[in-house]
C-alpha positions in Angstrom: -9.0 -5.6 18.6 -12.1 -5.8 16.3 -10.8 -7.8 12.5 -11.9 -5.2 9.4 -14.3 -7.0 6.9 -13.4 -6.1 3.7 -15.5 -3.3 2.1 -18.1 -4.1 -0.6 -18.4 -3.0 -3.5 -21.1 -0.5 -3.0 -19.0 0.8 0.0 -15.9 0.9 -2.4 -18.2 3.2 -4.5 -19.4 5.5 -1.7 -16.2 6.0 -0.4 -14.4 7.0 -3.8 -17.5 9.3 -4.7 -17.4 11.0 -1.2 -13.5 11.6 -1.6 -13.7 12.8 -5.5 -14.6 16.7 -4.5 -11.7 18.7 -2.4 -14.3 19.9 -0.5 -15.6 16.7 0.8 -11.6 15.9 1.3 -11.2 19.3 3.3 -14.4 18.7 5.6 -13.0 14.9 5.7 -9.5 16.7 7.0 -10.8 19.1 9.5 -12.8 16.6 11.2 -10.2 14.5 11.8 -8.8 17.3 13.7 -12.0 18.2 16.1 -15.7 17.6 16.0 -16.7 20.4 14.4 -20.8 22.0 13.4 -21.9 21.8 10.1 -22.7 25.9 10.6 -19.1 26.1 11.7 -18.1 24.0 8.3 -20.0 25.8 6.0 -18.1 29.2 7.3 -15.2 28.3 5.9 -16.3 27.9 2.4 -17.9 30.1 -0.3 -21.3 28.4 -1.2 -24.0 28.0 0.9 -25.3 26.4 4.2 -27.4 24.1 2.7 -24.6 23.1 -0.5 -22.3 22.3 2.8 -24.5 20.3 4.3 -25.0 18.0 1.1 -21.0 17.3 1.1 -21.7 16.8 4.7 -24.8 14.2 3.7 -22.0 12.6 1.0 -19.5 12.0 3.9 -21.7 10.5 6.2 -23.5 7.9 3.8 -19.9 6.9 3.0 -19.8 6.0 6.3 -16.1 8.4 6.2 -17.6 10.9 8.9 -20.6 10.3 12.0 -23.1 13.0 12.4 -24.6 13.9 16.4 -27.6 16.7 17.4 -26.1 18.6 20.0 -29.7 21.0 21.2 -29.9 22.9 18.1 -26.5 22.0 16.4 -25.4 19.1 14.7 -21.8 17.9 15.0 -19.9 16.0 12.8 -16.4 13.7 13.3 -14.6 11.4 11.2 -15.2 8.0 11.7 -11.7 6.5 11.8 -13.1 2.6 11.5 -14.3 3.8 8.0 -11.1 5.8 7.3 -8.9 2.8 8.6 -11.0 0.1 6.1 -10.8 2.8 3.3 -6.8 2.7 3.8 -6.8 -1.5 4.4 -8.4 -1.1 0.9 -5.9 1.5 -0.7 -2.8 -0.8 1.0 -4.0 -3.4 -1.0 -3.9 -2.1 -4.3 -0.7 -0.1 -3.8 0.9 -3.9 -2.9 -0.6 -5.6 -6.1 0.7 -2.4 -8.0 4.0 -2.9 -6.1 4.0 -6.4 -6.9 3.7 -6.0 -10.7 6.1 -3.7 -11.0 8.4 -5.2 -9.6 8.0 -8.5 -12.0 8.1 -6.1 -14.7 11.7 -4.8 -13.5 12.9 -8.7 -13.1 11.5 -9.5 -16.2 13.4 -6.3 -17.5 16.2 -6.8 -15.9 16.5 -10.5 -16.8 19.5 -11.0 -19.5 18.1 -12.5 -23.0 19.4 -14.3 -25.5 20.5 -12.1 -28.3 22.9 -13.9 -30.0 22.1 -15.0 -33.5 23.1 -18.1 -34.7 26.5 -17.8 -36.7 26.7 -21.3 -38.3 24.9 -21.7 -41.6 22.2 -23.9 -42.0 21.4 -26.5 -44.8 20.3 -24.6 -47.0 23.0 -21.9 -46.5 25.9 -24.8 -47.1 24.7 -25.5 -50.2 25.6 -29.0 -50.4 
C-alpha cells in the first residue's frame, strides 16, 4: 500500500477549480465508469470539440483524470490516486466540521447558571 502525501496547496486549488463546472464533474463521472475519447466526450455535450477538450485539459492538469494517444485517438480515465487524495482531503474537513459542531451542541447542551441571586446585598439592607 503506497501512504498519500497530503496535497499542496496549489494542488488543493487545481482540484477545486477542475471540479467547480458540472461539466468537468460529468466528464470526471463518466470516466470513472470506462476510458472513454475525448471525440466520444465531446458528443455528449452541446459546445464544441475543442471547448471539450479544454475541460478535458482542466481535468488532467488537476491531476483528477490521465490522458493516453491511442493511433489517432486520445483516451482519457480518471485517475483514482488523485480522486482518493482529493477525498483524504474532503474527510478531513468534514471531521474538523464534525468536530466543532459537536462542541457547539455540548456547549449548548451544557446546563448554566441562571439563577439570580435572591439575598440582598449591602447596599440593598440598608444598614
Amino acid at each position: 500500500m503506497v501512504a498519500q502525501r497530503e496535497l499542496s496547496e496549489a494542488e488543493v486549488d487545481r482540484v477545486f477549480h477542475a471540479l467547480a463546472t458540472s461539466t468537468r464533474r460529468d466528464i470526471l463521472r463518466r470516466t470513472i465508469e470506462q476510458e472513454q475519447s475525448v471525440s466520444t466526450l465531446a458528443a455528449e455535450y452541446e459546445m464544441s470539440f475543442a471547448a471539450v477538450q479544454k475541460h478535458v485539459a482542466v481535468l488532467e492538469a488537476a491531476n483528477l483524470i490521465v490522458k493516453r494517444a491511442e493511433g489517432r485517438e486520445r483516451l482519457v480515465r480518471a485517475n483514482p490516486e488523485m480522486i482518493a487524495r482529493a477525498k483524504a482531503l474532503l474527510a478531513r474537513y468534514e471531521e474538523l466540521w464534525r468536530s466543532r459542531i459537536s462542541r457547539l451542541d455540548d456547549l449548548l447542551a451544557a446546563p448554566t447558571n441562571t439563577t439570580k441571586n435572591t439575598e440582598p446585598t449591602e447596599h440593598e439592607q440598608g444598614d
